[in-house]
C-alpha positions in Angstrom: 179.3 176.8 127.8 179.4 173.4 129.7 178.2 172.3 133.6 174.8 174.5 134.8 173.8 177.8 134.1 174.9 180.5 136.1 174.2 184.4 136.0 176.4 186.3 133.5 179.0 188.8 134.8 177.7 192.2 135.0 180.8 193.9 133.5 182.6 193.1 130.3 185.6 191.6 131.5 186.9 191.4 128.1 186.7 194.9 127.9 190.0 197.1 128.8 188.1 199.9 129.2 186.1 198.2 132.2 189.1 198.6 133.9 189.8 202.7 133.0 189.2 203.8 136.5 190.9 201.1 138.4 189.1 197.9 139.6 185.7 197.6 139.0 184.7 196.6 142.7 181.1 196.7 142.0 180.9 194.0 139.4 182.9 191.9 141.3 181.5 192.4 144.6 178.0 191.2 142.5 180.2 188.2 141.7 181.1 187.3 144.5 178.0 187.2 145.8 176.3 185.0 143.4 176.4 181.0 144.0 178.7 179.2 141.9 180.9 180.5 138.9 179.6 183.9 137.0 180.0 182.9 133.0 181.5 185.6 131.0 180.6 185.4 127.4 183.0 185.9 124.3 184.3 189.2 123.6 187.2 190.7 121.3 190.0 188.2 121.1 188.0 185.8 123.4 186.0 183.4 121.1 184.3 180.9 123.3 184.1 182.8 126.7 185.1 181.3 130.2 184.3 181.2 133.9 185.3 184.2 135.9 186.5 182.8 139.8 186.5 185.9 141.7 186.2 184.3 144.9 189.2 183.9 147.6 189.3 180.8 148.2 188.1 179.2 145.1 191.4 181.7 143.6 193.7 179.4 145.9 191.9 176.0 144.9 192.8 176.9 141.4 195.9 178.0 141.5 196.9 174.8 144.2 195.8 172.2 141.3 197.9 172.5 138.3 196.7 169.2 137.3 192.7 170.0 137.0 193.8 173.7 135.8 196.5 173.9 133.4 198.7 176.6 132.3 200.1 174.9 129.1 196.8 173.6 127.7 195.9 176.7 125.9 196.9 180.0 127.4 197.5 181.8 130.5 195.5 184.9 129.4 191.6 185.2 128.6 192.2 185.2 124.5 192.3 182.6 122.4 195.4 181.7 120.4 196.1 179.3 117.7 198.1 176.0 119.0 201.4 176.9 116.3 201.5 180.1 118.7 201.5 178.1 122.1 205.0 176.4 121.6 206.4 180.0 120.4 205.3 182.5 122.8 205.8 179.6 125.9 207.8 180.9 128.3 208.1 179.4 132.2 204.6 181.2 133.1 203.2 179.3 130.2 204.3 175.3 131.5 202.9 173.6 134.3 205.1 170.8 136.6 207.6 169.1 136.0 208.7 171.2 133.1 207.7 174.7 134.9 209.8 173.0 138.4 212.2 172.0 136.5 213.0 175.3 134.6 211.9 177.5 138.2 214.4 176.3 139.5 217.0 177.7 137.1 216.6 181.3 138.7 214.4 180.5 141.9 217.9 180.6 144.1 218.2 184.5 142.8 214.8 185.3 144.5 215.0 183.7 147.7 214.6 186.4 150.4 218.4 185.5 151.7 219.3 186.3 148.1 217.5 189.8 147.2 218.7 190.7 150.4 221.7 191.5 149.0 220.3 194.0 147.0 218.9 196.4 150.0 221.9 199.1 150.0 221.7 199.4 146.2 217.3 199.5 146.4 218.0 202.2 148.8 220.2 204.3 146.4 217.7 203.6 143.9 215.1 204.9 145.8 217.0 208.0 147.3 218.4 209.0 143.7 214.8 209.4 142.4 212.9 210.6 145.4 215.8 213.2 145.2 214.7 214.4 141.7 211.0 214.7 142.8 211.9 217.1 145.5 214.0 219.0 143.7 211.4 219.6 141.3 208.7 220.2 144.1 207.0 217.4 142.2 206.1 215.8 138.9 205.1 212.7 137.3 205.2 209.7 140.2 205.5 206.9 137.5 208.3 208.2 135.3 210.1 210.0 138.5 209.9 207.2 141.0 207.7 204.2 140.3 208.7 203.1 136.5 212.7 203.4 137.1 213.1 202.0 140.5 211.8 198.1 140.0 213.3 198.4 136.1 216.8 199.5 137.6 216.8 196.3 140.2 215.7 193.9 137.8 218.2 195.3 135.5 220.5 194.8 137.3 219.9 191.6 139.2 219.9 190.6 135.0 222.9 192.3 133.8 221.4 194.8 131.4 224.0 197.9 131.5 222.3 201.1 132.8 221.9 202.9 129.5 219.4 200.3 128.7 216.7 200.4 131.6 215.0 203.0 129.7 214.2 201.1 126.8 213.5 197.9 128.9 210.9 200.3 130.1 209.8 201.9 126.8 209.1 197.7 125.9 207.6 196.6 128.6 205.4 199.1 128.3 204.4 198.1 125.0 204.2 194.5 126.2 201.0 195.4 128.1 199.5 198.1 125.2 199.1 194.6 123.5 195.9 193.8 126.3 194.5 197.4 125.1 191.6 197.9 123.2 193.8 199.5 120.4 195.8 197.6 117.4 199.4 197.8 117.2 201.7 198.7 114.4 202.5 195.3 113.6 206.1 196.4 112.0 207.2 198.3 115.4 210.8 198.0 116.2 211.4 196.1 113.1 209.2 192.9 113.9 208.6 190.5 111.1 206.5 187.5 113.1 203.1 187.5 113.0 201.6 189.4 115.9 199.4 186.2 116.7 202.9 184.3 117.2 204.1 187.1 120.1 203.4 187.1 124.0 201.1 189.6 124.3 200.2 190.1 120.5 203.0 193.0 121.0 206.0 194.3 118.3 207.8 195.1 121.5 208.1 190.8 122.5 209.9 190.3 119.3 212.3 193.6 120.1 213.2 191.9 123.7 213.9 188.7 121.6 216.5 190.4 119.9 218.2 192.5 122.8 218.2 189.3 124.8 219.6 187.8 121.6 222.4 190.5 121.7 222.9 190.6 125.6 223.4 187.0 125.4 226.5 186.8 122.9 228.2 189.5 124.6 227.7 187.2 127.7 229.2 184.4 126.3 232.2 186.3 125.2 232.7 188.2 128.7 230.5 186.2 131.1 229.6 188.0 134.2 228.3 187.6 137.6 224.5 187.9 136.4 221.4 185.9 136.1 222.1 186.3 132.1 225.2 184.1 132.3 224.4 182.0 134.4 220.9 180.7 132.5 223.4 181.0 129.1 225.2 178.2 131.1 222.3 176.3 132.9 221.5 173.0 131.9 217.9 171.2 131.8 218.0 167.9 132.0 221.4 167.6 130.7 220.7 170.6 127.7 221.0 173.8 127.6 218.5 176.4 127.2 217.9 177.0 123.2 218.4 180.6 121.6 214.3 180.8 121.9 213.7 179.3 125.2 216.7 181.8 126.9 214.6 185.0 124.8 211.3 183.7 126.3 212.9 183.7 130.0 214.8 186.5 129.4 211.4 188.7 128.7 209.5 187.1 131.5 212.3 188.2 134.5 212.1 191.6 132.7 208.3 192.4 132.6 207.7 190.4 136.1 209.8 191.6 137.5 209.8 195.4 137.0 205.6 195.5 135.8 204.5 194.6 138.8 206.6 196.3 141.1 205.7 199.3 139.3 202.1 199.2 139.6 202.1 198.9 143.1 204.6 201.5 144.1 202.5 203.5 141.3 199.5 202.7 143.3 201.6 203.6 146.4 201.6 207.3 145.9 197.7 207.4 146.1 197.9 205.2 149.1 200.2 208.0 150.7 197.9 210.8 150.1 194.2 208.8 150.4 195.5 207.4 154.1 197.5 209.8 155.3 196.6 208.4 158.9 197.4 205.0 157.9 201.1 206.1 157.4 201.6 208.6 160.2 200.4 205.5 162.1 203.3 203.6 161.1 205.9 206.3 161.2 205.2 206.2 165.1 205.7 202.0 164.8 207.9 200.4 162.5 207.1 196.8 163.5 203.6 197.8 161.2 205.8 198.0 157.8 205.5 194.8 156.6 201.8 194.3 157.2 201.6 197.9 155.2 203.6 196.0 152.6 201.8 193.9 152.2 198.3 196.3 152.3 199.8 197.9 149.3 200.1 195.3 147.2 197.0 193.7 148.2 195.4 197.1 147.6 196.9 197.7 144.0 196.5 193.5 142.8 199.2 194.9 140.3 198.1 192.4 137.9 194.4 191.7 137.3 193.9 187.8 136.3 195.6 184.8 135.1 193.5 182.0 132.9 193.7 178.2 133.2 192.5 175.7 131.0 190.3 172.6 132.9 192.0 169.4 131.9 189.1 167.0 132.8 185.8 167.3 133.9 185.4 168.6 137.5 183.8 171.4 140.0 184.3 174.1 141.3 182.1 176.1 143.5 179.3 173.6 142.9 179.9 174.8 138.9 180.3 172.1 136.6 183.2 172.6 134.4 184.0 170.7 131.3 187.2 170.0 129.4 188.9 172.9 127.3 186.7 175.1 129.5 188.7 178.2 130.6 188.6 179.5 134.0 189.9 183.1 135.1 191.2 183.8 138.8 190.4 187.6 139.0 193.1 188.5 141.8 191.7 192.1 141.6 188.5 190.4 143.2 189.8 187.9 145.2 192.2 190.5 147.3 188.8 191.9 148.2 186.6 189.2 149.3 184.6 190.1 152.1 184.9 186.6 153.4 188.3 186.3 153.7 189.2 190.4 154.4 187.3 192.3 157.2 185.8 195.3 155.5 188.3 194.9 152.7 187.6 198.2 151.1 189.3 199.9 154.2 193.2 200.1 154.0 194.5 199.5 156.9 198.3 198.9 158.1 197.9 197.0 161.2 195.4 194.0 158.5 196.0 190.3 159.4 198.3 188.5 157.0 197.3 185.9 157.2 195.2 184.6 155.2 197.4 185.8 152.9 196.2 188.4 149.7 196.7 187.0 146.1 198.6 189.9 144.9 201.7 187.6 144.1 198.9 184.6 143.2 197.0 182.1 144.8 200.0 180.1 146.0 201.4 176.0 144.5 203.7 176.2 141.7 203.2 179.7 140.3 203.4 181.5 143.3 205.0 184.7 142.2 208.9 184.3 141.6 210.0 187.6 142.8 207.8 187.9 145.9 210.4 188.7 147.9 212.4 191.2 145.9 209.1 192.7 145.1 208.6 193.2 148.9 211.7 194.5 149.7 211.4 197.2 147.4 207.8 198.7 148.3 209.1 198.2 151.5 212.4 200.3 151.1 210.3 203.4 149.2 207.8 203.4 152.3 210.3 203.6 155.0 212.3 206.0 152.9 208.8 208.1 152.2 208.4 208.2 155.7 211.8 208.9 156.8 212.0 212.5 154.8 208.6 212.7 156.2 207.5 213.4 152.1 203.2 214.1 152.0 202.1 215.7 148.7 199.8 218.3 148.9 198.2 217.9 145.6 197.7 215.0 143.6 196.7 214.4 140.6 194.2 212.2 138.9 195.4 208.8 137.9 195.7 207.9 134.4 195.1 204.2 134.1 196.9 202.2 132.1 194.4 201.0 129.3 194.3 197.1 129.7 192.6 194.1 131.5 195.6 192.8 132.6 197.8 194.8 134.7 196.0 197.2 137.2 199.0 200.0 136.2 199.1 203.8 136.6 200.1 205.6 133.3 200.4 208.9 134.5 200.2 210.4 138.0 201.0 214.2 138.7 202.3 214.9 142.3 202.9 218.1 144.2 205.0 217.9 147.4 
């Protein structure tokens, strides 16, 4: 541990199970409120421990300085990996400028919000065709009625992965995040041969995505299509064109982006709807409200928990010194609920300022989240269509959390209309 001693965080962030009833707001609250940087020491997969930056604006300071706080110099999550692994499990995420601008901007015309609008009318049949199925079952399972196949269908399809496949995109993706659980996985799932240390996510399921997009991609090149799959077969970089590896690893990343995080928060959404009834009926009686609900939701959920970056030379932040190699941890989860930044953040409330904006879709600079739009749209499109068939559950359930320290998911969620 380098720079001045600082208290240690009160919760094991390494721990997935800190994270088995939802955000620890506690510890982080204690965080917050220290001065300075909270040290978190090594756990599990973590050898050498990092800094945890659970503060607002020191979130945005990191996430504004890709120079200082790298992506590519070691690893965008809390473990450690082994530098053979970096160059193999590197996808977009994983690179910071000009290589990361330079490959954004392959897909970033897809995202634009002039772009994903073209995908309301078929969000809205996406969303009527499931909500559909949970009233005629007076009920059921939120996540695998409503939340899991909605943002998995879009992205899907904004991808060019045929129907009969969403289901195992979302049978893999799912796997993707079991690899941040507490539990090993079979290391010969779905046929997988690389070492597990050489996989995003330490996950079987990376190595099965390889393939399909492997697959996808030939058929592709025999019978292109209007899709974001041909058109990155066919995108050039710099005068080359994506290799077989580099067109796998983007291929996974617009998968699990863009449906797991979508996901979470319309998971999330559904306790929302029950918890703050009031909040809702509120914006039933004014529409103009929906987008700051929006955006209440997702700040409410922080669908994914962190993302690490690796200090590049010696510097400060938050009057912490920070060394070289040290790692540093924007906790988003924390951030979105900064009392300094969020008036009485624990309260949800439509009508919230947005600006200053949450870091549910990161911290802003050059990874601001990719599909902040689309994401938008669609938590958008379920809340106006929840409020339009005027759908309150009169039971629900207790959430299962989905066992990891990385993506604030729902598992399982039983509903009763």
């Amino acid at each position: 541990m380098s720079g001045v001693e600082r208290p240690l965080a009160p919760i094991d962030l390494n721990d997935a199970g800190t994270f088995a009833a939802g955000i620890p707001h506690d510890g982080f609250a204690e965080m917050r409120a220290n001065p300075g940087l909270t040290w978190s020491p090594p756990g599990g997969a973590d050898r050498t421990g990092f800094w945890a930056v659970t503060r607002h604006a020191d979130v945005v300071s990191v996430s504004r300085n890709t120079d200082t706080y790298s992506s590519a110099v070691g690893h965008i999550q809390i473990y450690d990996i082994d530098e053979d692994a970096l160059a193999a499990r590197a996808s977009m995420i994983d690179l910071d400028p000009p290589i990361h601008t330079r490959l954004r901007r392959l897909v970033s015309a897809a995202f634009t919000p002039r772009h994903v609008e073209r995908y309301r009318q078929s969000i809205r049949r996406r969303i009527r065709s499931r909500l559909d199925v949970l009233a005629a079952d007076g009920g059921g399972d939120w996540v695998s009625t409503v939340a899991a196949p909605i943002p998995i269908g879009v992205i899907c399809e904004l991808m060019g992965v045929p129907e009969q496949d969403h289901r195992y995109m979302i049978e893999l993706s799912d796997h993707l995040v079991a690899g941040t659980a507490n539990q090993p996985l079979d290391p010969g799932a779905y046929g997988n041969s690389t070492e597990l240390r050489l996989l995003p996510f330490n996950s079987p399921a990376a190595f099965a995505m390889a393939n399909y997009a492997t697959e996808l991609g030939a058929r592709r090149l025999r019978e292109p299509e209007d899709d974001l799959v041909t058109k990155l077969l066919h995108a050039e970089v710099e005068g080359e064109r994506l290799s077989e590896e580099e067109f796998a690893n983007f291929f996974r990343l617009m998968i699990f982006a863009g449906n797991e995080t979508t996901r979470s928060s319309m998971a999330h959404l559904a306790l929302h709807r029950h918890w703050y009834a009031d909040a809702f009926q509120r914006v039933d009686g004014d529409r103009s409200l929906l987008g700051s609900l929006t955006e209440e939701v997702i700040r409410y959920s922080s669908p994914i928990l962190y993302f690490r970056r690796t200090v590049t030379a010696d510097t400060e932040l938050a009057g912490t010194g920070l060394a070289a190699g040290d790692k540093v941890v924007m906790w988003y989860a924390s951030a979105n609920f900064d009392e300094a930044v969020f008036d009485e953040p624990a309260d949800f409330r439509p009508d919230r300022p947005t600006l200053p904006p949450h870091v549910g879709f990161g911290g802003g600079g050059a990874h601001f989240c990719l599909g902040a739009s689309l994401a938008r749209l669609e938590v958008s499109e379920l809340i106006a269509e929840l409020l339009d068939r005027g759908l309150r559950f009169a039971e629900i359930g207790q959430p299962r959390f989905v066992e990891s320290n990385f993506v604030n998911g729902i598992e399982h969620l039983d509903v009763e209309l």
